[in-house]
C-alpha positions as CSV (number, residue, x, y, z in Angstrom):
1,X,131.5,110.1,150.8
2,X,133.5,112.4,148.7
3,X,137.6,112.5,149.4
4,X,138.6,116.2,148.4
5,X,142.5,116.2,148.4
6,X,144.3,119.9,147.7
7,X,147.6,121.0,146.2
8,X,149.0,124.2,147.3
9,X,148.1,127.0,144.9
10,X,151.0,127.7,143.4
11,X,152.7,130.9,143.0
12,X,152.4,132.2,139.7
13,X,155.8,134.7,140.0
14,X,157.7,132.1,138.0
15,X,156.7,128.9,135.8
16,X,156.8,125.4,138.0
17,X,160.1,123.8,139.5
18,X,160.6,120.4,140.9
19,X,159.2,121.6,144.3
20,X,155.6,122.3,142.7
21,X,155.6,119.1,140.6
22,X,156.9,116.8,143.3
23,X,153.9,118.1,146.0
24,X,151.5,117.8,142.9
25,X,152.7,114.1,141.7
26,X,152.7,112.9,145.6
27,X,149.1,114.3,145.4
28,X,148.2,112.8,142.5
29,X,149.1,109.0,143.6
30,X,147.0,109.5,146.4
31,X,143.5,110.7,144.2
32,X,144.4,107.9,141.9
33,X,144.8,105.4,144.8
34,X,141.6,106.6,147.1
35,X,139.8,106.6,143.3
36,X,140.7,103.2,143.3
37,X,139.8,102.4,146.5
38,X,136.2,103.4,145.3
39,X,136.3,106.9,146.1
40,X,134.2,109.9,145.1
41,X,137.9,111.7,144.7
42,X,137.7,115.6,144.1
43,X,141.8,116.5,143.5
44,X,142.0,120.5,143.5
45,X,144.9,122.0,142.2
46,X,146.1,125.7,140.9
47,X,147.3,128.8,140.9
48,X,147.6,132.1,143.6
49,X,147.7,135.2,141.0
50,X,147.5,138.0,143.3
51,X,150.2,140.0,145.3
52,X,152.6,142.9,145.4
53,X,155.2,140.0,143.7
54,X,153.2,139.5,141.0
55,X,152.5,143.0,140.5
56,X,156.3,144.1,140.3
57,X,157.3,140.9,138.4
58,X,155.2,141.9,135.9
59,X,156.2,145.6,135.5
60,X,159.7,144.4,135.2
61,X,158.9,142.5,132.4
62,X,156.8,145.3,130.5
63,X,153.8,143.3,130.9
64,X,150.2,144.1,132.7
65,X,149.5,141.7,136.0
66,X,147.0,139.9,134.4
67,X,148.6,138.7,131.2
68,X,151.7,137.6,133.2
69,X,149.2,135.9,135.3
70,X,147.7,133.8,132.1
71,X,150.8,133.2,131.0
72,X,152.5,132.1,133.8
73,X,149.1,129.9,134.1
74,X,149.3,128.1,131.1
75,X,152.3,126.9,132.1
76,X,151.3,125.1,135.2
77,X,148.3,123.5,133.3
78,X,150.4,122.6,130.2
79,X,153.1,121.1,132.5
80,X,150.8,119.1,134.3
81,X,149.0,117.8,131.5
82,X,152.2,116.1,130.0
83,X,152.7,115.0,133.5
84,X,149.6,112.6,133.4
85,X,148.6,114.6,136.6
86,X,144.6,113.7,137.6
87,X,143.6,117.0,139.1
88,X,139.6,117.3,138.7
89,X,139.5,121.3,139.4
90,X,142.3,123.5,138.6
91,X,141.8,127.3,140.3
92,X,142.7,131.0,139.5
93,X,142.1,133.3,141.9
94,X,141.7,135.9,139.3
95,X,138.7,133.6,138.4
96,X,135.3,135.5,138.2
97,X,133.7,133.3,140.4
98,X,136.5,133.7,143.2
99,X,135.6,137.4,144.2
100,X,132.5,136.9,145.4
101,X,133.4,134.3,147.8
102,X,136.2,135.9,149.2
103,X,133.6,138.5,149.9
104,X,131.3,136.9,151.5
105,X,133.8,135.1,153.5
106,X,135.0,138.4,154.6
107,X,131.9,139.5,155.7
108,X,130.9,136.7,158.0
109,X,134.5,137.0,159.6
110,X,133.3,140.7,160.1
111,X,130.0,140.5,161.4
112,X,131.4,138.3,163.9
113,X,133.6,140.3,165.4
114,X,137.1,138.9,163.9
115,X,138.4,141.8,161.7
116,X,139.8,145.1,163.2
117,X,141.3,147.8,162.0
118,X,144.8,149.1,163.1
119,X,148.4,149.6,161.5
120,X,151.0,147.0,160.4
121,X,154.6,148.2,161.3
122,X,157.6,145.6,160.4
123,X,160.1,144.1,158.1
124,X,158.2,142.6,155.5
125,X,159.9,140.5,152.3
126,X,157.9,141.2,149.2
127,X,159.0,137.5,148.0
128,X,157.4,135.4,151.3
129,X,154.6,137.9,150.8
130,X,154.7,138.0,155.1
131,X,156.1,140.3,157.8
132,X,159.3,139.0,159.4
133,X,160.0,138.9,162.9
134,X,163.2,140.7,162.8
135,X,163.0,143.7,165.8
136,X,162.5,147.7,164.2
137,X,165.9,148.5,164.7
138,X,167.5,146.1,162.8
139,X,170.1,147.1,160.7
140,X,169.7,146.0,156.8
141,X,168.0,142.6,157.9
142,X,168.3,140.1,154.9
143,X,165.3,137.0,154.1
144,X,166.7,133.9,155.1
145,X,164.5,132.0,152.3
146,X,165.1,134.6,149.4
147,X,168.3,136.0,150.5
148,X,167.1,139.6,149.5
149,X,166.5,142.9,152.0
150,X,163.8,143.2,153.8
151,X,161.3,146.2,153.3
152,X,160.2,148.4,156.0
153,X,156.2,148.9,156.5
154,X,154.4,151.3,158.1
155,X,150.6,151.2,157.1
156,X,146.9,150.9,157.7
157,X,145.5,147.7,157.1
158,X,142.8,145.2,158.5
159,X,143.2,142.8,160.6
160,X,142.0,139.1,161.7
161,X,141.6,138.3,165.4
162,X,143.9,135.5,165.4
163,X,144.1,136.3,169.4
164,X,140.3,135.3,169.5
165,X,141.5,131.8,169.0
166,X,144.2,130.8,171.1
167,X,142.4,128.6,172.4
168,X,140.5,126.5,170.3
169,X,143.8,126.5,168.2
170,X,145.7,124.9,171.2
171,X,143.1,122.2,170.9
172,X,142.9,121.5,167.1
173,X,146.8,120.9,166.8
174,X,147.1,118.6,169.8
175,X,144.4,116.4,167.9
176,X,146.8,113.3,166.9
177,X,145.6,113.2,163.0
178,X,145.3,116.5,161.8
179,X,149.3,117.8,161.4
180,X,151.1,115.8,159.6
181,X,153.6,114.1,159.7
182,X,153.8,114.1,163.9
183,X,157.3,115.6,163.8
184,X,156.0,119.0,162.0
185,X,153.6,119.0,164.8
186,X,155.6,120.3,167.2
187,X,157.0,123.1,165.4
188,X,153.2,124.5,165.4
189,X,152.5,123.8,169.1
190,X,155.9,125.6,170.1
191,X,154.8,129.0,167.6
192,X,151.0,128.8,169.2
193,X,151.8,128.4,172.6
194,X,154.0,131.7,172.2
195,X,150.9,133.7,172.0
196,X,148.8,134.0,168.7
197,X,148.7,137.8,167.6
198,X,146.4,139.3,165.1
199,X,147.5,138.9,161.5
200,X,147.0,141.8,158.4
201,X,144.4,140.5,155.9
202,X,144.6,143.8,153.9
203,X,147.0,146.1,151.9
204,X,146.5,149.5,151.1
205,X,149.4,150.0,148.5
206,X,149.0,147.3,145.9
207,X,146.0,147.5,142.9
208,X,146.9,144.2,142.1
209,X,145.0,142.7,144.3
210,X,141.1,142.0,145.3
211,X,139.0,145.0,146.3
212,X,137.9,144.6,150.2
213,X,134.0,145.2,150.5
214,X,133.3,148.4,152.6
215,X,136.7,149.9,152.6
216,X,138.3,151.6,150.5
217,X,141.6,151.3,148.8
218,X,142.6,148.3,150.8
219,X,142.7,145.2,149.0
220,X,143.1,141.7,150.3
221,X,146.5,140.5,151.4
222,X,147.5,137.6,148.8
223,X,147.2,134.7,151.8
224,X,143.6,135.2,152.8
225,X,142.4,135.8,149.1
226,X,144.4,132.8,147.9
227,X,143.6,130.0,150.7
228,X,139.8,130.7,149.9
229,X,140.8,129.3,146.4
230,X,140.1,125.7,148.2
231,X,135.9,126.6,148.5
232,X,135.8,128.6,145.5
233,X,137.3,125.0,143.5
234,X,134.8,123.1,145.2
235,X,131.8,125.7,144.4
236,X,133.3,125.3,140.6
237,X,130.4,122.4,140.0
238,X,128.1,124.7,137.9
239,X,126.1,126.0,141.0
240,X,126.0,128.9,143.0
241,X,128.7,131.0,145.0
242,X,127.0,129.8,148.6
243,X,129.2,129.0,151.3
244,X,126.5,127.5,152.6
245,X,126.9,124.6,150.0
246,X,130.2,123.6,150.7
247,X,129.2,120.5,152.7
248,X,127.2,119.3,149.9
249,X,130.1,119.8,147.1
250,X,133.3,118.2,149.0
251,X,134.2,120.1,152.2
252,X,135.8,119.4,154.4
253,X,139.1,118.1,152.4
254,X,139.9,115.4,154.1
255,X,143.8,116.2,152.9
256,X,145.5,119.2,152.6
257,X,148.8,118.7,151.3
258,X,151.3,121.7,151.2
259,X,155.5,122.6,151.9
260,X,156.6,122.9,155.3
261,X,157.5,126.2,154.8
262,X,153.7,127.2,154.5
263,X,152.5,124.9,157.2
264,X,152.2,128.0,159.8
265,X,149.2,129.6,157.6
266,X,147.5,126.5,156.9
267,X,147.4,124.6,160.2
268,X,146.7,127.8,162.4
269,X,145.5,131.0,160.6
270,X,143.4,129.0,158.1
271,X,141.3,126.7,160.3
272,X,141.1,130.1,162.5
273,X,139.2,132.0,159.8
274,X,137.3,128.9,159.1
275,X,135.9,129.1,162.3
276,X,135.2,132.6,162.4
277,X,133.3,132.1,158.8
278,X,131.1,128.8,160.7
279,X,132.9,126.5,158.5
280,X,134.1,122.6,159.0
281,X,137.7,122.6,159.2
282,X,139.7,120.3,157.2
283,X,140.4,116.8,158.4
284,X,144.4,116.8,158.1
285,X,147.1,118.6,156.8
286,X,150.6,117.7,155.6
287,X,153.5,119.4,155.9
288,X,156.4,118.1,153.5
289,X,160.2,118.4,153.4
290,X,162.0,120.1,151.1
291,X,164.5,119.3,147.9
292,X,168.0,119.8,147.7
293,X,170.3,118.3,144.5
294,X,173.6,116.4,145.4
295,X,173.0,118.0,148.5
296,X,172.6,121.5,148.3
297,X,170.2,124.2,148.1
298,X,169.0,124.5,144.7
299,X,168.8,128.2,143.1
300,X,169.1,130.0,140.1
301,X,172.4,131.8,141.0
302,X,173.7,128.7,141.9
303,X,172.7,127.2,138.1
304,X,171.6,123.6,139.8
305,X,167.9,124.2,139.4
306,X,166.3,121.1,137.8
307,X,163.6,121.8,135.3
308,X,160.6,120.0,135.7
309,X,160.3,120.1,132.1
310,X,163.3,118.6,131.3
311,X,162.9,116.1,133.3
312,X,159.9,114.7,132.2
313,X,161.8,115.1,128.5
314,X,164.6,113.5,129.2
315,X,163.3,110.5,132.0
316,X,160.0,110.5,131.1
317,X,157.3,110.3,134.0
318,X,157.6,107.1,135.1
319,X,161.5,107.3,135.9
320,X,161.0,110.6,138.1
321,X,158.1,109.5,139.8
322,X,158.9,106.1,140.9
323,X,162.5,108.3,142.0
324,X,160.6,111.1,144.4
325,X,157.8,108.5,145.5
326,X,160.0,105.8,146.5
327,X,163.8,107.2,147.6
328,X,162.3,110.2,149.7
329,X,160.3,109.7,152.4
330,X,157.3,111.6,151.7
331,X,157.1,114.4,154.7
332,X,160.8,114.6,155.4
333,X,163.6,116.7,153.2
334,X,165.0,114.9,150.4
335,X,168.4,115.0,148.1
336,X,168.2,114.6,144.3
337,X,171.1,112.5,143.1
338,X,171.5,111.6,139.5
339,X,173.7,108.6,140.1
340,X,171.1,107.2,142.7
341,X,168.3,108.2,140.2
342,X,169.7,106.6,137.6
343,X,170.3,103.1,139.7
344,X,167.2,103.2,141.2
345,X,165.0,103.5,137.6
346,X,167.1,100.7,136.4
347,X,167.5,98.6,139.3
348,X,164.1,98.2,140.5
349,X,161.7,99.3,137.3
350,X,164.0,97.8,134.6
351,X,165.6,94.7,136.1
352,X,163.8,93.7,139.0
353,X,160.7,94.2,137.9
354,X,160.8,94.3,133.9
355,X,163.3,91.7,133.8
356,X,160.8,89.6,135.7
357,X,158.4,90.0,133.6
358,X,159.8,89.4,130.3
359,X,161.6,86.3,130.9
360,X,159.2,84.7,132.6
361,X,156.8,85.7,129.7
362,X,158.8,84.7,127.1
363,X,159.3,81.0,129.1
364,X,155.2,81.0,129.5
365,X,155.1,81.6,125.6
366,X,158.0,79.0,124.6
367,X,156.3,76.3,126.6
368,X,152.6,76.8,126.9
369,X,151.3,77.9,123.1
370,X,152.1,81.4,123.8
371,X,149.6,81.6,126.5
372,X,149.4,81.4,130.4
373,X,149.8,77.9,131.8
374,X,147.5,76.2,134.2
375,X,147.6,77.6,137.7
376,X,147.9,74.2,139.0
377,X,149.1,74.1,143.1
378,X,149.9,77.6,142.2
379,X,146.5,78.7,143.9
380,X,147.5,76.4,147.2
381,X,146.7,79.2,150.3
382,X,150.1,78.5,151.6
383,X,151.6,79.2,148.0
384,X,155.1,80.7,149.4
385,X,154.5,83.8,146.6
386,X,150.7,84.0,147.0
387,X,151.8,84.4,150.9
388,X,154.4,87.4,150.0
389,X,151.9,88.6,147.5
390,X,149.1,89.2,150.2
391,X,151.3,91.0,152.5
392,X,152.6,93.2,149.5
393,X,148.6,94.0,148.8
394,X,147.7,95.1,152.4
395,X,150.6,96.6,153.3
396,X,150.4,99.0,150.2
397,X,146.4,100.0,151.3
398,X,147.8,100.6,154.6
399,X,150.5,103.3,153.7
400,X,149.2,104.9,150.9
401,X,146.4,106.8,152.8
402,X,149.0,108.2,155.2
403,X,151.2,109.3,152.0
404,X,153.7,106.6,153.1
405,X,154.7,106.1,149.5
406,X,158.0,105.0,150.2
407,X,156.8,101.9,152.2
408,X,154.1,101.1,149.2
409,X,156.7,101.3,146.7
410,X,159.5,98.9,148.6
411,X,156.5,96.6,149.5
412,X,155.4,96.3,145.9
413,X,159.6,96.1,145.0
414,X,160.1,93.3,147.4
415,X,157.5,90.9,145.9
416,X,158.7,91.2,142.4
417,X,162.0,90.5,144.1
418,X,161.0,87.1,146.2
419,X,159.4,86.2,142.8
420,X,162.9,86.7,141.0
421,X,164.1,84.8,143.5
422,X,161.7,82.0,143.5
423,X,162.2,81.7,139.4
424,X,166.0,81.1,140.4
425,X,165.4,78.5,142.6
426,X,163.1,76.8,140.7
427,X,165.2,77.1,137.5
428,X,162.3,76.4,135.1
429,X,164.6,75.9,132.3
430,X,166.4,73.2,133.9
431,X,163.1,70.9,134.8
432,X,161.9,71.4,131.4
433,X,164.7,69.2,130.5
434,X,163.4,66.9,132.5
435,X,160.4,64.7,131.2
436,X,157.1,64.6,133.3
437,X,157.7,68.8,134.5
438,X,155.9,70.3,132.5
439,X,152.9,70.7,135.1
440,X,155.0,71.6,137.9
441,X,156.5,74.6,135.6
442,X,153.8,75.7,134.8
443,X,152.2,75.9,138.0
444,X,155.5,77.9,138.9
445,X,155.6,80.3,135.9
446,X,151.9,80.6,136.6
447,X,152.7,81.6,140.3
448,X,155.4,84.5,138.7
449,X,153.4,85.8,136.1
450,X,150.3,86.4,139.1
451,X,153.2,88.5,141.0
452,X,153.5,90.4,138.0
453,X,150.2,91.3,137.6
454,X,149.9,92.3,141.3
455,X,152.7,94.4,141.0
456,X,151.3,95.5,138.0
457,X,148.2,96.5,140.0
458,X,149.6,97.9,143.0
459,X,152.1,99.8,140.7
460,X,149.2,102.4,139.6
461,X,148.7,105.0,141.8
462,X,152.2,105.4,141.7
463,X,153.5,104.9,138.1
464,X,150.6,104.5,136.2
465,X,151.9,104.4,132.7
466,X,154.8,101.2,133.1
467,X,151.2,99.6,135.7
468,X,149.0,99.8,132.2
469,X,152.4,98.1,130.3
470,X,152.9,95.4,132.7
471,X,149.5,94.8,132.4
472,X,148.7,94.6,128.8
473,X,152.2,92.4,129.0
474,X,150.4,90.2,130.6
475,X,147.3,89.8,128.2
476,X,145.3,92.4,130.3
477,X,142.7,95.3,129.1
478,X,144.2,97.6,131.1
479,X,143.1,98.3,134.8
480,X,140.3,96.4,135.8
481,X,136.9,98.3,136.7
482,X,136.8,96.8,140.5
483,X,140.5,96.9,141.6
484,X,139.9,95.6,144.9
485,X,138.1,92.3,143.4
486,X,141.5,92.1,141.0
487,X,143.6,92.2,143.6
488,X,143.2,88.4,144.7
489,X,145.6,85.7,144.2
490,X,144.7,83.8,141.3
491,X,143.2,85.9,139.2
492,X,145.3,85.8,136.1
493,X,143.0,83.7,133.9
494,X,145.2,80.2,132.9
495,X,145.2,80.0,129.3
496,X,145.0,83.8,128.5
497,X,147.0,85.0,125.6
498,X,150.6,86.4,126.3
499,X,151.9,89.1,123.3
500,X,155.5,89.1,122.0
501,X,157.2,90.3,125.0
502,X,158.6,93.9,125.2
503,X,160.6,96.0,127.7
504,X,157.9,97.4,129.7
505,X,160.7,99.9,131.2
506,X,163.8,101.0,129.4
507,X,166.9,101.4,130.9
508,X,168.2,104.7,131.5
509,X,170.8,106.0,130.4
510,X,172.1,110.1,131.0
511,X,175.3,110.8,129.9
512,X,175.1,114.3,130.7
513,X,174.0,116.1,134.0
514,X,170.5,117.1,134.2
């Protein structure tokens, strides 16, 4: 069964910031776990190019819609190239093949009843690309989000009957699994059961924009055209525009990751239309908190934006992902602190877990021919580390599917740290003085190196560059083919080669503020 996993599409007013890349690296740990796992993964990513934002972005800049559009583009796909991200479509809604299936969607919305015609009248903010809900005779009202005036509408457009659906709305969010996590699910209840009123799908003063089939001069509004992006990425295998495929190429998504902020459209007015079009709706979707830095609000005016780009020059991936994966709880807000960044990286990646690595390594090598010893009692089913080392393993399967990264990461962190602690105890170096030990420290440096490699392992959805250099630390070809045969205790063949050990992580070091 395919596993179809989404991204928002990102804006394409402005190049990335930390908010796109840390939804689209949380993303990407999934597809590479569930791929893993053995999974048919389809990970869908890109970009929303239409808009009256775009349009006016780009005349400030002297530019037409469309080049601002590719360039703007290229960014996102340059960025997450150097980012290692997995993503197996990447969409542009100002993709030929996207028109026709907004189209077509739009039709079978109409035919069945679900578009109307009739006039929008409110405060709308250019920026959120939505109407407000601030009452007509406000005076000046400001956008909480962007912190600019709102804009006064008064126009014909067409509309979905979002009122058709109260109902069956009510029912889909009070399913337990499909808004995540369970405390953004009663923000959606509380805005459905206030009544759901017919939304504006059409605009009838922007060109930049997709023309609506059998009326003229309106053009779609930018959230309708842009969450069909989803199909039209699936329907990007080299085959027809048929919605009447979609079941065959990946659809439903079983996840549907996206920011809180944009959880209203995706958990009610998008499995709405869905319905109205006779398609599955998607199994689950997640809602995640936002970022702040040293906890505040991050912006341009007040000059603490952090640069995706930068980071990754200046941390490298590994750093920043192991950072966002494992310090925020993935689903609630999180703070960006460079003093905690800084101690996490080298706490857990370089000492814990490098350390680890390389002294027990380099003991393995001193003692044992440069090789792995013999496994000896190492392989004993109540092994203290091969006990910590099966917990580690299930409890990491268990929370990566529900995006509990956090958990995965501290369970993998707290077996590399009973295995530091274990190498203490022992004190290896102290028995070797000792004649007639050598079996019993090898069966223990034996027992540390197999932690490493399971850490090794279990690190790759998450940091999968230091996962490939633990590994090949430890005389391995990279990732296994089967990693669910790999990951069983005792493995890590005895007598297998050990290179000249290396940091696997390097410390880091910033002597300047990000």
């Amino acid at each position: 069964m395919t596993y179809s996993l989404t991204t928002p599409l990102y804006y394409v007013n402005d190049k990335p910031h930390l908010g796109s890349a840390y939804t689209t690296l949380a993303c990407d740990a999934l597809a590479r776990f569930q791929r893993l796992e053995g999974r048919d993964v389809i990970f869908i990513t890109g970009v929303d190019e239409h808009g009256q934002k775009i349009q006016r972005t780009a005349a400030d800049r002297d530019v037409s819609p469309q080049e601002h559009c590719d360039r703007i583009t290229q960014s996102y796909r340059s960025l997450w190239h150097r980012w290692g991200i997995s993503n197996d479509r990447f969409v542009r809604t100002t993709a030929d093949r996207h028109l026709p299936l907004v189209q077509d969607f739009f039709r079978r919305c109409e035919a069945n009843g679900d578009i109307r015609i009739g006039r929008q009248t409110g405060w709308y903010c250019v920026g959120c690309e939505e109407f407000k809900d601030d009452p007509a005779e406000a005076n000046d009202p400001i956008c909480p989000i962007h912190q600019k005036p709102l804009e006064w509408r008064d126009e014909e457009n067409l509309f979905f009957r979002l009122s058709n659906f109260q109902e069956r709305i009510e029912q889909l969010i009070n399913e337990p699994d499909f808004i995540a996590p369970a405390n953004r699910r009663k923000e959606i209840q509380n805005f459905v059961a206030g009544g759901l009123r017919d939304f504006s799908i059409s605009r009838v003063n922007v060109s930049w924009g997709l023309p609506v089939p059998g009326h003229s001069g309106h053009t779609f509004y930018v959230w309708f055209d842009a969450l069909l992006g989803y199909l039209t990425a699936l329907l990007d295998d080299g085959g027809d525009i048929n919605l009447d495929r979609l079941t065959d190429v990946g659809w439903p998504a079983q996840m549907q990751v996206i920011g809180k902020d944009i959880l209203r459209f995706h958990a009610v007015y998008w499995p709405a239309m869905l319905m109205s079009a006779g398609l599955p709706l998607p199994k689950k979707v997640f809602g995640h908190g936002f970022l702040t830095r040293e906890g505040q609000k991050m912006g341009k005016s007040l000059g603490n934006v952090l640069d995706p780009e930068l980071l990754l020059e200046r941390c490298g991936s590994d750093a920043v992902r192991w950072y966002l994966l494992r310090d925020i709880q993935f689903g609630d807000d999180g703070d960006f602190q460079q003093q905690r960044f800084t101690d996490l990286v080298n706490n857990d990646l370089a000492n814990t877990i490098g350390n680890l690595l390389n002294r027990t390594a380099s003991m393995a090598r001193k003692w044992f021919n440069d090789a792995v010893p013999p496994s000896g009692s190492a392989t004993t089913a109540d092994h203290p580390l091969r006990l910590q080392a099966e917990k580690a393993i299930s409890e990491t399967r268990a929370a990566m599917p529900l995006m509990a990264f956090q958990h995965a990461s501290e369970s993998v962190l707290q077996l590399a740290i009973q295995a530091n602690g274990y190498l203490n105890e022992r004190a290896p170096w102290s028995l070797m003085k000792q004649d007639g030990n050598e079996s019993v420290v090898g069966s223990d440096l034996y027992a540390v190196l197999e932690c490493c490699r399971i850490v090794g392992l279990l690190l790759n959805p998450l940091v999968p560059d230091l996962s490939l250099r633990i590994l090949e630390q430890l005389g391995q070809d990279g990732m296994p083919e089967n990693w669910n045969d790999s990951l069983v205790w005792g493995k890590l063949a005895s007598h297998q080669s050990l290179p000249k050990p290396n940091p696997v992580m390097q410390r880091l070091e910033l002597e300047t503020p990000l």
